[in-house]
C-alpha positions in Angstrom: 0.8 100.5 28.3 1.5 97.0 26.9 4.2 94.1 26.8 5.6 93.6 23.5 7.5 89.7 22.5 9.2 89.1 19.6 8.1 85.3 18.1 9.8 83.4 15.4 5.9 82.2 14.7 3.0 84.4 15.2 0.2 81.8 14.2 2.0 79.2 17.0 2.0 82.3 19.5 -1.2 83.1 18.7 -2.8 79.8 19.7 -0.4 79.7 22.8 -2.0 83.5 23.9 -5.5 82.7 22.7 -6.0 78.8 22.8 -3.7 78.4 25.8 -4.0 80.6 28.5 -7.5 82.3 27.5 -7.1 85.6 25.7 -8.6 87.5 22.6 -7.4 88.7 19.7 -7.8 91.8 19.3 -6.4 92.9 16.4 -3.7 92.2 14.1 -1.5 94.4 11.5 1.6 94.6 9.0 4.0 97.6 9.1 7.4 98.0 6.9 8.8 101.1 5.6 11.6 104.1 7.2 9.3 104.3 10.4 10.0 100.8 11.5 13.6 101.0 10.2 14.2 103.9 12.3 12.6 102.7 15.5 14.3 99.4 15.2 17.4 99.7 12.7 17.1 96.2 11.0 17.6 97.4 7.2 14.1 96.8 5.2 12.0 95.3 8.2 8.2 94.2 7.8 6.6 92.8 10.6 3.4 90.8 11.2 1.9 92.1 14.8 -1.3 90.9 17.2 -2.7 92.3 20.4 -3.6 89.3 22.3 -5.7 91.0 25.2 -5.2 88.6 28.8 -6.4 89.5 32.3 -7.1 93.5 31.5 -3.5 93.7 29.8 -2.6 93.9 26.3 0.4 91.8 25.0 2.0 92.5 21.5 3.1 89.9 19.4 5.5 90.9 16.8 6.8 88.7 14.0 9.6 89.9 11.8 10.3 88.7 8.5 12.7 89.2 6.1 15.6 90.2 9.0 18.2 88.0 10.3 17.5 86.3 13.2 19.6 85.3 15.7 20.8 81.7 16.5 18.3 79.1 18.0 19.8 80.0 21.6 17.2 81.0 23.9 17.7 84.2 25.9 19.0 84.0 29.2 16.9 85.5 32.5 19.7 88.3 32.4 20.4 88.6 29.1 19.0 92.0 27.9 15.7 91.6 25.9 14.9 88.7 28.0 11.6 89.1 29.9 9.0 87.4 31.6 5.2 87.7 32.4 3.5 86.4 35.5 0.0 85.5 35.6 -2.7 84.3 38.8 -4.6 81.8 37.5 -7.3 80.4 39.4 -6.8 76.3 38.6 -3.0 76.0 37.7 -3.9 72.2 36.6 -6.7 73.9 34.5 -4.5 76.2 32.9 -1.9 73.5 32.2 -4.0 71.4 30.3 -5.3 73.9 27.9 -1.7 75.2 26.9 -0.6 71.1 26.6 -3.5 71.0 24.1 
């Protein structure tokens, strides 16, 4: 089981995931081609994708390019496709600091 976020920016989302809160890349990939159109149904899709790996769980970060994107307007909490993740960090202040940087 994982949680999977579309990003406009895998490289900024990457340092966010890694830099930020404390994980590990695991891995990262590129897929195209009739599977991805299928699962998805944007016409010719190719994606970038990472497994950031945080507190035992692994989060997918998937970058689509060459697809239409929606506007700039962020999702809202009950929109569908919005999510969210909640963490317990030991030093919240801690934790701030090192996404601010």
């Amino acid at each position: 089981m994982h949680t999977a976020f579309v990003v406009r920016s895998l490289h900024e989302v990457l340092k966010f995931w890694v830099e930020g809160l404390g994980g590990s890349l695991a891995r990262t990939s590129n897929m195209s081609g009739e599977f991805l159109r299928n699962g998805t149904g944007a016409m010719d899709p190719e994606v970038r994708t990472a497994i950031a790996r945080l507190a035992g769980q692994e989060i997918e970060l998937v970058e689509y390019q060459g697809v239409a994107l929606r506007g700039d307007e962020p999702l809202r909490p009950f929109d569908v496709g919005a999510m969210h993740l909640a963490l317990h960090v030991d030093n919240l202040d801690a934790a701030l600091e090192r996404i601010r940087r």
